[in-house]
C-alpha positions, 0 to 999 in steps of 0.5 A, spaced: 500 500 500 501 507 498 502 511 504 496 514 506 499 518 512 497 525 508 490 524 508 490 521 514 492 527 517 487 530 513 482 528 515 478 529 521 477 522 523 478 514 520 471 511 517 468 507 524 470 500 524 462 499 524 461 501 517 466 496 515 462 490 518 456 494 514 459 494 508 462 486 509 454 485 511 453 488 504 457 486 499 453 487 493 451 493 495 457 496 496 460 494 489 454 497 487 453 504 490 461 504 488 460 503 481 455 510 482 461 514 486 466 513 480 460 515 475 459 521 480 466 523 480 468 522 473 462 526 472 463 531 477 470 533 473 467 534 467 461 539 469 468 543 471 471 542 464 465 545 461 463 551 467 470 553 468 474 553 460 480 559 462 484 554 467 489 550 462 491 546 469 485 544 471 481 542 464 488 538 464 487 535 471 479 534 471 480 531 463 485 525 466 481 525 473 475 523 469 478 518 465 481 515 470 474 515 474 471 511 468 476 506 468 475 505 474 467 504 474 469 499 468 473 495 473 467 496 478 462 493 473 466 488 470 467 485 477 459 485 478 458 482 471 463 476 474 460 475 480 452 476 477 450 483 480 445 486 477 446 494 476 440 497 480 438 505 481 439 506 488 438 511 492 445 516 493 447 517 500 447 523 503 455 525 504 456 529 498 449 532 498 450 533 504 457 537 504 456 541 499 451 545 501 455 549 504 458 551 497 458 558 495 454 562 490 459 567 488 465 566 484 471 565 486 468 562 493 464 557 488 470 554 485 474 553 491 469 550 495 467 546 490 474 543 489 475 543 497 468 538 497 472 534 491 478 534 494 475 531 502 471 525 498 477 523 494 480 523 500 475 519 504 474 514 498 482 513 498 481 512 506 476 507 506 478 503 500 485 502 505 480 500 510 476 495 506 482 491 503 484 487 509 478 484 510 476 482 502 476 476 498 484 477 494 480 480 487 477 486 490 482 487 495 487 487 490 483 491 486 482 496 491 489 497 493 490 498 485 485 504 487 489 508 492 494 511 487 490 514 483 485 516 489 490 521 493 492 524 487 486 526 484 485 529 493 491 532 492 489 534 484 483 538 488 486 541 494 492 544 488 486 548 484 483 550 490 489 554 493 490 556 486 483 559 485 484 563 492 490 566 490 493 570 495 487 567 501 488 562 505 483 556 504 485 553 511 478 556 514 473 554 509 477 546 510 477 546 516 469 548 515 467 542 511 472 537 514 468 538 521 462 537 517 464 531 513 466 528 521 459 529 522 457 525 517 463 520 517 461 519 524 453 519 525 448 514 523 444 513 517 438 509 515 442 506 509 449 503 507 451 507 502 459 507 500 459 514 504 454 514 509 456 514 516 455 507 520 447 503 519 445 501 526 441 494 526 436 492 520 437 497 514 434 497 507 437 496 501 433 500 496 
């Protein structure tokens, strides 16, 4: 494995080892709602490229992001093609929803807290895929150590063009805000297992 200790230190705390026995309980919704965030993500770097044109750095990094994010969903599906699978419309989770609302509306504001979001889900998937690994079956296990490369960059992608659209401003306050909202998140309870909701207590639904 890569070393996460930089996202670690990033974020504000570990994925609750009740989630992981969550998501042992659901393998094929986790494989399922996983396939979502990687079409989510890919489509999320593309929206960038098409509202914010003038940034040569960004376009460049978003394109390879978007890539990459397909790739993967490619993979995902493949795997649920192999092990039978079906791919379902299912409900998202609350996380991203849920932290960007506190994105501004105004420009630059929008952009920096928008790449800042970005930055913490990258951040947050690369640290759950680490914590799955241990415990799964040796394909998707060496599938989701394949993943951490390219997950931390694509944080460190975002956390770069975020500092980069505040220019001289510091973006630590602005972090710091949606790190303690994405704790909260991390940390509480949800009704449903999704890749990036919080813990699910007792019985739960799938749909």
């Amino acid at each position: 494995m890569i070393d996460l200790s930089e996202i670690k230190a990033f974020l504000r705390c570990e994925t609750p080892d009740s989630w992981v026995d969550n998501a042992l309980q659901h393998p094929a919704l986790m494989l399922l709602d996983h396939a979502n965030c990687e079409k989510k993500a890919a489509s999320t770097a593309i929206h960038l490229m098409y509202r914010y044109v003038s940034d040569f750095e960004l376009l460049n990094k978003m394109s390879r992001l978007a890539r990459e994010e397909l790739r993967h969903f490619e993979q995902v599906i493949a795997i649920m093609e192999k092990r039978g699978i079906a791919y379902e419309q299912i409900t998202a989770s609350r996380y991203a929803a849920e932290l960007r609302k506190p994105v501004r509306t105004h420009e630059p504001g929008r952009l920096i807290d928008t790449l800042i979001v970005g930055a913490i889900i990258e951040a947050r998937s690369c640290e759950r895929f680490a914590k799955l690994a241990p415990h799964l079956d040796d394909e998707l296990q060496s599938f989701y150590v394949s993943l951490l490369k390219s997950e931390a960059r694509h944080f460190k992608d975002y956390l770069t063009l975020a500092q980069k659209a505040a220019g001289s401003d510091s973006i630590e306050d602005r972090v710091n805000e949606f790190l303690t909202l994405e704790r909260q998140l991390v940390e509480g309870g949800d009704s449903e297992f999704r890749f990036h909701s919080g813990p699910v207590a007792g019985k739960q639904a799938n749909g």
